[in-house]
N, C-alpha and C positions, 0 to 999 in steps of 0.2 A: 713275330717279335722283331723279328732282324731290319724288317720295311717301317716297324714305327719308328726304331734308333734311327736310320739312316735317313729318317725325314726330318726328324728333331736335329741329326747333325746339320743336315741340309739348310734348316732355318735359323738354326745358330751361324752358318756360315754368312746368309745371305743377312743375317744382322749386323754381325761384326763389318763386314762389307759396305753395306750401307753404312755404318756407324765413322766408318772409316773416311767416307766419299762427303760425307757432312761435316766432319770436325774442320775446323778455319785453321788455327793453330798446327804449326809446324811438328812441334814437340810433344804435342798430344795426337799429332798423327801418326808418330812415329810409332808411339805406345798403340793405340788403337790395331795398327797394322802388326802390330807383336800380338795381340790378341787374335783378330783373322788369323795368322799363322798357326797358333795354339789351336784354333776351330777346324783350321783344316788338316792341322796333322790329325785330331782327335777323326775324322770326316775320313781319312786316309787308315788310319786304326779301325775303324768300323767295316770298312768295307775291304778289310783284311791284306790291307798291304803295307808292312807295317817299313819295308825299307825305306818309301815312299815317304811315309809318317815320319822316320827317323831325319830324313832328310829335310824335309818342311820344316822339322824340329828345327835342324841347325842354321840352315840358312834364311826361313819366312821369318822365325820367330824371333829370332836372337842376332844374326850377323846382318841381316837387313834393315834392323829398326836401330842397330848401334851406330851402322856409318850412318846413317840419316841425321840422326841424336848427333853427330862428333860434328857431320857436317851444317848444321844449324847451329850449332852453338859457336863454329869458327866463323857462319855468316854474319853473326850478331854481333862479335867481338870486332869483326874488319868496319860494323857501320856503327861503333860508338865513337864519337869526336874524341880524339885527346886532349884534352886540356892543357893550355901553352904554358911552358915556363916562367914565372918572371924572373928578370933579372935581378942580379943583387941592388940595385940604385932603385927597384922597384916600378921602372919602366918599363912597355913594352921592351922584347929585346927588336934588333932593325931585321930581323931574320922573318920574324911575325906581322912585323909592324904595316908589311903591307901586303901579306895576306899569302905569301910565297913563302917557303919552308925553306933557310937553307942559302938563301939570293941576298944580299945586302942592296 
């Protein structure tokens, strides 16, 4: 009983694993890779070492896929353009006007 758990965890691992290695998306890798984590704490629960599992818990599942999450969403914000001010006269401002922020 104990070798078919530990094979079923095994193939859950090597799924989420894979699952993970294919996903394109940044933010859904992040999720993906908190799921592997869950598959191997549970993979670490089975084959009775459960400090092991506790630890997988805190840092595969949860503190690894959040900086991931924090740092993809700070990448995306630094690469959206901001949108120039207009001036009250409704013209370019000279700051803009030629393409330098800042420079008259």
């Amino acid at each position: 009983m104990d070798d078919v758990l530990i094979v079923v965890t095994l193939v859950l691992v090597a799924v989420a694993a894979t699952a993970a290695v294919l996903v394109r998306d940044p933010a859904r890798q992040a999720l993906v890779l908190s799921l592997l984590g869950l598959t191997l704490a549970l993979l670490f629960t089975v084959l009775q070492a459960p400090d092991v599992a506790l630890s997988q818990l805190a840092v595969g599942s949860a503190l690894t896929p959040l900086l991931l999450l924090l740092s993809v969403r700070k990448i995306r914000r630094r690469g959206l353009p901001r949108p120039a001010a207009p001036s009250p006269s409704g013209q370019p401002s000279p700051s803009t006007a030629n393409g330098r922020r800042g420079t008259a």
